[in-house]
C-alpha positions as CSV (number, residue, x, y, z in Angstrom):
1,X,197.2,-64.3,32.7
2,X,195.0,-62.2,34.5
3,X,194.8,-62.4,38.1
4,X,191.1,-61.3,40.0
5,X,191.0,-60.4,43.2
6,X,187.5,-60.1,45.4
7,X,186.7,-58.5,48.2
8,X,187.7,-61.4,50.3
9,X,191.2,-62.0,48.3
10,X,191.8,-58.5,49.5
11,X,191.5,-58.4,52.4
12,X,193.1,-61.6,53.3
13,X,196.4,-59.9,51.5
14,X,196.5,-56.3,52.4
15,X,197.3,-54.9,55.8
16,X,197.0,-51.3,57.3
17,X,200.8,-51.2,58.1
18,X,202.0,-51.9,54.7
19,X,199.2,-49.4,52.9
20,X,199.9,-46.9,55.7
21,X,203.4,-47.0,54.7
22,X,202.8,-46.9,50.8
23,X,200.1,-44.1,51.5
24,X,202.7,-42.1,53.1
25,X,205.5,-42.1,50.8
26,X,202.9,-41.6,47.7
27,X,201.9,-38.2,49.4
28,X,205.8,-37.5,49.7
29,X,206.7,-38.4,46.6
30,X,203.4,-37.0,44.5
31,X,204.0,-34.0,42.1
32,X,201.5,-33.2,39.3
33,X,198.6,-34.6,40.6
34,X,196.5,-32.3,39.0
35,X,198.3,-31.7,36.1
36,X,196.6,-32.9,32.9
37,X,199.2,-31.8,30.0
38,X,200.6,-34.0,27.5
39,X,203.8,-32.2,28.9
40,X,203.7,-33.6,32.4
41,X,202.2,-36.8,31.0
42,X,205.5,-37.1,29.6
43,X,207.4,-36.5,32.6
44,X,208.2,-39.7,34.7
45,X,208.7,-37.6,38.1
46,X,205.4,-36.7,37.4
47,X,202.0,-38.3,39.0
48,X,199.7,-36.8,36.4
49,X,195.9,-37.8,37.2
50,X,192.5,-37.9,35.3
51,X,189.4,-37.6,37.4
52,X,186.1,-38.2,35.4
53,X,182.3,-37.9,36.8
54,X,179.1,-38.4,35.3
55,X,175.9,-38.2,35.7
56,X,173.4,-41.1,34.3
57,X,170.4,-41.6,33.4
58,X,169.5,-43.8,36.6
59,X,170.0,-43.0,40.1
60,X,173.9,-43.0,40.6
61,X,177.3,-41.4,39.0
62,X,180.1,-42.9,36.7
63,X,183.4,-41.9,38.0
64,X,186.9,-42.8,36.4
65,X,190.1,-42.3,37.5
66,X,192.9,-42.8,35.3
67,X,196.2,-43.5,34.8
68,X,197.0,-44.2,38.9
69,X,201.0,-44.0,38.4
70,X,203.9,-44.1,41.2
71,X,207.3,-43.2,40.6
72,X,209.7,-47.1,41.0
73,X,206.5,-48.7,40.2
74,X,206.3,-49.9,36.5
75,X,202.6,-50.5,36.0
76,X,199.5,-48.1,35.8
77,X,195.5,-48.6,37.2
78,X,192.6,-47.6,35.7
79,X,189.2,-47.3,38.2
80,X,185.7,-47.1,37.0
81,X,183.0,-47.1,39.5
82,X,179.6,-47.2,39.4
83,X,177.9,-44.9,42.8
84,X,174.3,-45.4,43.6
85,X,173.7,-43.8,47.5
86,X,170.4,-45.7,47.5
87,X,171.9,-49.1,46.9
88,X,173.8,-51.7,49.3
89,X,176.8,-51.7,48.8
90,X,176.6,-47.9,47.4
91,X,179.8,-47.7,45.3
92,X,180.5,-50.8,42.1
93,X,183.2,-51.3,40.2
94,X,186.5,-52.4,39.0
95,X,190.1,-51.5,39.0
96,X,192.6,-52.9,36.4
97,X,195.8,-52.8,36.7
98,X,198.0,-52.5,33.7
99,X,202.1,-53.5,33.2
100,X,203.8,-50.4,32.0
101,X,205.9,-53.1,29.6
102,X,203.3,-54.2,27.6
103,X,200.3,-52.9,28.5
104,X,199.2,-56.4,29.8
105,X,196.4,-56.8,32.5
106,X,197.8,-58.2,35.2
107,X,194.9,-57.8,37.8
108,X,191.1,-57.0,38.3
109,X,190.0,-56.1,41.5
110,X,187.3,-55.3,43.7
111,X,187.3,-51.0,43.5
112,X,185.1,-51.0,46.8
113,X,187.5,-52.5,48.9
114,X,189.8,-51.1,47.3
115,X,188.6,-47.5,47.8
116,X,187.7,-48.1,51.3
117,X,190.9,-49.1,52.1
118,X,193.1,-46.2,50.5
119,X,190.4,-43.4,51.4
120,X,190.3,-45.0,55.0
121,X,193.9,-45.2,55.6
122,X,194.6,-41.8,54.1
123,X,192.3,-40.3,56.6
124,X,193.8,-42.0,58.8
125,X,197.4,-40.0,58.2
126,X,195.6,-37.0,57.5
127,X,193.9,-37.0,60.9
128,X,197.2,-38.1,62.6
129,X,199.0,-34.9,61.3
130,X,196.1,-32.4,62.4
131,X,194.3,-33.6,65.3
132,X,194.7,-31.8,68.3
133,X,197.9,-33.2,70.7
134,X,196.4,-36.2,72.8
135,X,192.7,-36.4,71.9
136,X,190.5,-37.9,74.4
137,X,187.4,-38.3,72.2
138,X,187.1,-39.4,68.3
139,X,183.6,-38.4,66.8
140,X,182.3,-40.8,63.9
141,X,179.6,-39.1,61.6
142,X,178.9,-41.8,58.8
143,X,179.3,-45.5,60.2
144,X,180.3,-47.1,57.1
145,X,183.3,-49.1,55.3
146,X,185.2,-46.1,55.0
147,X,184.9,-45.0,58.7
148,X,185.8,-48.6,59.3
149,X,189.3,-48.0,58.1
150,X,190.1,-45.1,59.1
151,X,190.1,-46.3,62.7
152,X,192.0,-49.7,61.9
153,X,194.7,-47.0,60.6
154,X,194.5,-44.8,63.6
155,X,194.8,-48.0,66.0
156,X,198.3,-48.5,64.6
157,X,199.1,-44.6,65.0
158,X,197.4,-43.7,67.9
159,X,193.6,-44.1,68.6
160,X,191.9,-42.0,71.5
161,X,190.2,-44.0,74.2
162,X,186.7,-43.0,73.7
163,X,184.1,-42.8,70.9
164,X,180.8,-41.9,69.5
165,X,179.0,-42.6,66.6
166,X,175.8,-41.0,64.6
167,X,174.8,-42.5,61.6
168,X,171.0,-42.0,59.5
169,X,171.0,-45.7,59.8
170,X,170.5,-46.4,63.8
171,X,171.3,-50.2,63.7
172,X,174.4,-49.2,61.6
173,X,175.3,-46.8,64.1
174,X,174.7,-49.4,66.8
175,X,177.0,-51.8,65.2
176,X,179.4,-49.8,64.8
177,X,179.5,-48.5,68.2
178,X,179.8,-52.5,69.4
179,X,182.6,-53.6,67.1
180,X,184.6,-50.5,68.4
181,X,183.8,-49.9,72.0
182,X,182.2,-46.4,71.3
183,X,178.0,-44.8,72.6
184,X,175.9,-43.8,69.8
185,X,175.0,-40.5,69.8
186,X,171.4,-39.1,68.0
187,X,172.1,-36.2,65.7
188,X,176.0,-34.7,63.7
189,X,175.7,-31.9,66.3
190,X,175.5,-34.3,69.4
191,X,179.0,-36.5,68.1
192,X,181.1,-32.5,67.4
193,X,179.6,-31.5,71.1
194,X,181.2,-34.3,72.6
195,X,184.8,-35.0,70.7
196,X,187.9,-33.4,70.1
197,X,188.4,-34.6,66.5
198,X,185.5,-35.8,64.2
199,X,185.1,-38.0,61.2
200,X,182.8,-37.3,58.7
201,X,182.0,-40.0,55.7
202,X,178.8,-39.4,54.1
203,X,176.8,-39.1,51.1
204,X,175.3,-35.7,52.5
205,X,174.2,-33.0,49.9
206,X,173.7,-30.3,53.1
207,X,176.5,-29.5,55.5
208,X,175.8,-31.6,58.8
209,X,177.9,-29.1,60.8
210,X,178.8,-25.4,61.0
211,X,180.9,-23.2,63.1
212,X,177.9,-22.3,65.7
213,X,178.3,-26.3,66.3
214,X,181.8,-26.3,66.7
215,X,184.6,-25.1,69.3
216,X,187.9,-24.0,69.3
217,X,190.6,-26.4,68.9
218,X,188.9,-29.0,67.0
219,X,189.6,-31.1,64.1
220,X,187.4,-32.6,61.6
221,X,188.3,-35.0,58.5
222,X,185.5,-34.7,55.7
223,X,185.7,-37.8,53.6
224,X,182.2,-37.1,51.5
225,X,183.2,-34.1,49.8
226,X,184.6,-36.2,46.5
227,X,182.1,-35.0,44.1
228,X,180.3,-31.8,43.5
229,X,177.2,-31.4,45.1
230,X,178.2,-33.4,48.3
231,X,178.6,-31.2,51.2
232,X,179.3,-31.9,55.0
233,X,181.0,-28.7,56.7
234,X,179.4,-25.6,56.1
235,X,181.2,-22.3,54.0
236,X,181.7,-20.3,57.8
237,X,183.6,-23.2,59.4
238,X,185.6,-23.9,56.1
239,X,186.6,-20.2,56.3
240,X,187.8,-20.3,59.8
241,X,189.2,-23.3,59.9
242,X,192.9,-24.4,58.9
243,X,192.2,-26.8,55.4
244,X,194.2,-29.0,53.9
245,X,193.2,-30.5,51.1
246,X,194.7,-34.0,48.5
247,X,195.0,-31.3,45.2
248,X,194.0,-27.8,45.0
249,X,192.3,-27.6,42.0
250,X,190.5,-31.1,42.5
251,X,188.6,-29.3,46.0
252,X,187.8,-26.8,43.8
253,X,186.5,-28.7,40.9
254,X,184.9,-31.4,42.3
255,X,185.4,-31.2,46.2
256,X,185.1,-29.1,49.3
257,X,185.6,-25.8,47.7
258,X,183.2,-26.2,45.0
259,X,180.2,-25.2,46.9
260,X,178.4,-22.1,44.7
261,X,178.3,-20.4,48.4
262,X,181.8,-21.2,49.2
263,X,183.8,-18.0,49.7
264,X,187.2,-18.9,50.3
265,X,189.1,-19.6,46.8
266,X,192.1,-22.1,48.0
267,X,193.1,-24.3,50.9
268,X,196.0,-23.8,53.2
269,X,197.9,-26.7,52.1
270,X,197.9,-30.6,50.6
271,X,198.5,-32.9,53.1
272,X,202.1,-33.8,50.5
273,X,203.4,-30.0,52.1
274,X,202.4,-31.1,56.0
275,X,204.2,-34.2,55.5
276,X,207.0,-33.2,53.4
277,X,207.4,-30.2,55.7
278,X,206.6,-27.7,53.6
279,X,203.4,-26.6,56.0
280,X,203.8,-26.9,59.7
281,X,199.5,-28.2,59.8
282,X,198.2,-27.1,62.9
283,X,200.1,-24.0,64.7
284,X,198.3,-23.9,67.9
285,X,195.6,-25.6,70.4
286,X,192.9,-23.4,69.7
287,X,193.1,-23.9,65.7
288,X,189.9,-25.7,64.1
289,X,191.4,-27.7,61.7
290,X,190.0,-29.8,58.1
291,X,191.1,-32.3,55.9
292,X,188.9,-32.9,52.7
293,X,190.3,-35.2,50.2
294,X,188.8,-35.9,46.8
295,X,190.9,-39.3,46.4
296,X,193.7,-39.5,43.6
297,X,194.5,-42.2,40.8
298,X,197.9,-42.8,42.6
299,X,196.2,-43.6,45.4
300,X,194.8,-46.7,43.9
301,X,198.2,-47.7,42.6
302,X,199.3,-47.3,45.9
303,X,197.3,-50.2,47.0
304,X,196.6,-52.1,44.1
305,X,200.2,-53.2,42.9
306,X,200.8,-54.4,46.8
307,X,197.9,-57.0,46.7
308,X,198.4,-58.1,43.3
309,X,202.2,-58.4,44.6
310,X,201.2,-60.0,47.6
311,X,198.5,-62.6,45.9
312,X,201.3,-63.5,43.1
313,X,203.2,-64.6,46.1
314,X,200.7,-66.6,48.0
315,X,198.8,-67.7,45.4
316,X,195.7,-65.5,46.2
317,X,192.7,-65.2,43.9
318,X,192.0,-66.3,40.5
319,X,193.6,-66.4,37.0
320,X,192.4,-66.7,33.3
321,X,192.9,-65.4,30.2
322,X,191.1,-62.6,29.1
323,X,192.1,-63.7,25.1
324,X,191.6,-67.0,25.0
């Protein structure tokens, strides 16, 4: 039997502690994310990953990642998702998850939710590890599901006291700055003038802030860098700044450092070295730091094998049979 899971199913079984916790020992534990020989397929320490984009012949992009695997867990996903920026909701799709057995499908579930929450939470740990000691002020740029998360992971880290908000949608931004206790601010510039650390998750194809509109000391986590052609910080701030990226050679195929104008060649570090140790992250109070994940098929593991874990338990969501 298969068991479906919709947005609502997912929500009602997942929660930011447990995902926060699965999130952080994936990074730890992730080698070979970017490895794509039949080699390292082979190799069960390994977290080998496929990323696949398309373009269509409509207004949106086909993406696929595939296999999401975790070492201890004996099952796979598979995520294909439809992304049209001009539609509501912007990103469709579908995430199976697979027994590593038999290859049966044990789950379908809702990729949007799904996405949101891992991309979300990630940030989340990301902008834990780099932001500047004791922020006062968290700057939101992008008032969407995404954004959404994020904070519910930094409320169980530690979430500054104030906020502000811009987003191309006003009544978005508005909302957003209700639900959370935050001021909407009108322009990118305005929201890095007035906050320490800034969070950036938008479909942009322009960078929305450079180093003339930043200051020293300052972090920023850039969520809408996961494709080429989508662009939020400009080349001059990615140079000065301190970057840490999900995989090196994703950023640089698909991500922040595939910009034609880009001139540095490699990040700093993946946020697997500052946890593990490896990288120390930020070094001193006046360092402008980035993180710029793409988003890896482990990732969606991650989440995916605790709800369907979670809903076999409680009975959650719905079941057929795909071959009857």
């Amino acid at each position: 039997m298969t068991r479906v899971l919709t947005r609502s199913d997912l929500e009602a079984v997942l929660e930011p502690a447990a995902c926060l916790a699965a999130l952080r020992d994936g990074f730890r534990t992730a080698r070979g994310t970017s490895d794509r020989t039949a080699d390292r397929a082979s190799d069960s320490t390994a977290v080998p990953g496929l990323r696949v984009r398309t373009d269509l012949p409509f207004p949106g992009t086909a993406t696929v990642l595939v296999p999401g695997l975790l070492p201890g867990v004996d099952a796979y996903s598979v995520k294909v998702n439809a992304k049209f920026p001009g539609a509501r909701p912007a990103l469709r799709g579908v995430i199976c998850l697979h027994s590593g057995a038999d290859g049966e499908l044990l789950a379908l579930l809702d990729s949007a939710t799904v996405t949101a929450w891992r991309t979300g939470l990630a940030a989340a740990l990301g902008t834990g590890l780099l932001a500047p000691a004791g922020y006062d002020v968290l700057g939101v740029i992008g008032a969407g599901a995404q954004a959404e998360l994020t904070l519910r992971g930094l409320a169980s880290e530690r979430r500054p006291p104030r906020l502000v908000v811009h987003d191309t949608d006003p009544g978005r931004a508005t909302a957003f700055a209700a639900r959370h206790g935050g001021r909407v601010l009108d322009s990118a510039r305005a929201v890095a003038e007035a906050a320490d650390t800034v969070l950036l998750a938008t479909w942009s194809r322009a960078p929305l802030l450079a180093l003339a509109d930043t200051r020293a000391g300052q972090h920023f986590t850039s969520l809408g860098t996961d494709e080429p052609g989508k662009r939020e910080l400009a080349p001059d701030l990615l140079d000065t700044a301190l970057l840490v990226v999900d995989d090196p050679e994703l950023a640089v195929q698909a991500g922040v450092l595939s910009a034609p104008d880009i001139n540095r060649a490699t990040a700093d570090a993946t946020l697997t070295d500052v946890l593990g140790g490896a990288h120390p992250g930020r070094t001193s109070a006046g360092q402008r730091t980035v993180y710029a994940p793409v988003g890896l098929p482990w990732q969606d593991l991650a989440l995916t094998w605790l709800a369907w874990r979670a809903a076999e338990r409680r009975g959650v969501g719905t079941t057929l049979d795909l071959l009857d």
